[in-house]
C-alpha positions in Angstrom: -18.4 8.1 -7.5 -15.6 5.7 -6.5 -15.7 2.2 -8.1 -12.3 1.1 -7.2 -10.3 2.1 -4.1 -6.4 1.1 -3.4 -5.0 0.4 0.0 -1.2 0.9 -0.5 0.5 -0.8 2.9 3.7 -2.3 4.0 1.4 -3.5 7.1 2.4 -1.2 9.7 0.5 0.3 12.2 0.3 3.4 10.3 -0.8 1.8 6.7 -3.3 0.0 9.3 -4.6 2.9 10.0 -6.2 3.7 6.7 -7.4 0.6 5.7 -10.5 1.6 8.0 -11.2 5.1 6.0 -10.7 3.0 2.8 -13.3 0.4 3.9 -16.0 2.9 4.9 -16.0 4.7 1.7 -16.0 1.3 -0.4 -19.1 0.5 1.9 -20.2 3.9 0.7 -20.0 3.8 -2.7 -19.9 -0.1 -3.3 -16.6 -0.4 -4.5 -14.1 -2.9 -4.9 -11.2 -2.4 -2.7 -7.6 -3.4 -3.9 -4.4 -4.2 -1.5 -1.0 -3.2 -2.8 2.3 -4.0 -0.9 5.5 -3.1 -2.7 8.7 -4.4 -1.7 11.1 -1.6 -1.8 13.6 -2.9 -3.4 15.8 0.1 -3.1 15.7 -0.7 0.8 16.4 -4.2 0.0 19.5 -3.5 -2.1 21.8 -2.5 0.8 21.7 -5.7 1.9 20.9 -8.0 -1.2 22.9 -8.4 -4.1 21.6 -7.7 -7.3 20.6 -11.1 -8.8 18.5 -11.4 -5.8 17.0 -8.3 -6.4 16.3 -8.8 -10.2 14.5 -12.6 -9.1 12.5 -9.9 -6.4 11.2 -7.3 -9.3 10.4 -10.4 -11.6 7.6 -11.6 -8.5 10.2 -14.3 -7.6 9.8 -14.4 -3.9 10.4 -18.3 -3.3 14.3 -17.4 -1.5 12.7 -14.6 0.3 10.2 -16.5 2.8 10.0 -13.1 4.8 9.4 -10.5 2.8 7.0 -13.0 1.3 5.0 -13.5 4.5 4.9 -10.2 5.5 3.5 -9.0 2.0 0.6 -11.8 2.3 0.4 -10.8 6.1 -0.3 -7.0 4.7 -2.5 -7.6 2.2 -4.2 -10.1 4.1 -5.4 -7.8 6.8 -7.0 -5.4 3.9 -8.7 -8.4 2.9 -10.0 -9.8 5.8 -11.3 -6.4 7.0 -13.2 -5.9 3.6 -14.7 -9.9 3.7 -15.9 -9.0 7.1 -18.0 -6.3 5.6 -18.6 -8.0 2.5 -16.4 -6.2 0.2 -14.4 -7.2 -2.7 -10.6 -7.3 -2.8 -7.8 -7.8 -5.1 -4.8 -8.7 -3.3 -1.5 -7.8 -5.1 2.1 -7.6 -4.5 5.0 -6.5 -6.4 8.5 -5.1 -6.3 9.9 -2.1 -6.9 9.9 1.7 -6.1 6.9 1.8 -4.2 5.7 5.2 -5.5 5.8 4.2 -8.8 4.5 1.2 -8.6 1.6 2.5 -7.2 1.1 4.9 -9.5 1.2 2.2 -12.2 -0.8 0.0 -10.6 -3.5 3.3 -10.2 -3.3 3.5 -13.9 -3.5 -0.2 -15.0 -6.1 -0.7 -13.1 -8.4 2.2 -13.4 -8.0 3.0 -9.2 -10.4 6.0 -8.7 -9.3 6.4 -5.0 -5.9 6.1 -2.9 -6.0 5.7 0.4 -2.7 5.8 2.6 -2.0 6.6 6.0 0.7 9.4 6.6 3.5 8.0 9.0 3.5 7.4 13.1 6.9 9.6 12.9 6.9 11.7 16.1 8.2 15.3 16.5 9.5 17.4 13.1 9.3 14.6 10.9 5.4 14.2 12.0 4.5 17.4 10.5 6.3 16.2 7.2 4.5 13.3 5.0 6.2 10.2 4.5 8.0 10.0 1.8 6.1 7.8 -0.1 3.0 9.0 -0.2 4.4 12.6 -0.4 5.9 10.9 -3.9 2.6 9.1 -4.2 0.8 12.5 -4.0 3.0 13.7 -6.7 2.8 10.7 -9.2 -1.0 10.0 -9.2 -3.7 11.9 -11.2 -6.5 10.5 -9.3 -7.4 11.5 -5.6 -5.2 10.5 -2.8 -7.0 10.2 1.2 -3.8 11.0 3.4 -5.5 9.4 6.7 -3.4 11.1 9.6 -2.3 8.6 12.2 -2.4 10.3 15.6 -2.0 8.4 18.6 -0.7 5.3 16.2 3.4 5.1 17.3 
């Protein structure tokens, strides 16, 4: 059913939580899993100026040794989950507007599955879903796991 399974996370407890989900069905259904961190660069631009931000979309991350570290740090978890269970995974990392990216990244890659986690937002906004993978939801045509994160703050 599922050949290919993507892990979207910016390593936060909440994108943590899913990477569990993601790995059972891969075990499942013997499919490769792929890690995808996107560096917001929308975020970033507030306090960047643009030529940094151009060097950042073109996968240029040498002046950027933290964003850099915490990308590897992110996909790295996915990945050292999977080998643990001996799964496959394609670590990847990339720059942009993360809902689109993924999306791309779905369709260049022939992704049958997407699994996120929602957010650790308390109150109101908890009942809302994050607004990346509400856009995720929206920009995909393949089927998107939305792994709630209760009890992950």
């Amino acid at each position: 059913m599922y050949q290919k399974i993507l892990v979207p996370t910016d390593g936060s407890d909440t994108a943590e939580a899913a990477v569990d989900s993601a790995l059972d069905l891969a075990e499942k259904y013997e499919a490769g899993v792929h890690a995808l961190y996107v560096v917001d660069t929308d975020s970033l631009s507030i306090s960047l100026g643009g030529e940094q931000i151009d060097r950042i979309e073109q996968g240029n991350f040498a002046e950027m040794d933290e964003v850099r570290e915490r990308a590897e740090a992110a996909t790295g978890y996915v990945a050292d989950r999977a080998r643990e269970r001996g799964l496959t995974t394609v670590e990847n990392v990339s720059a942009g507007k993360p809902h689109a990216l993924i999306a791309d990244y779905v369709e260049d890659t022939d992704i049958d599955l997407v699994v996120m986690g929602s957010h650790g937002r308390s109150g109101v906004k908890r009942a809302l879903l994050g607004s990346v993978t509400e856009r995720t939801l929206r920009s995909t045509h393949v089927p998107v796991l939305v792994v709630d994160v209760q009890g992950v703050e």
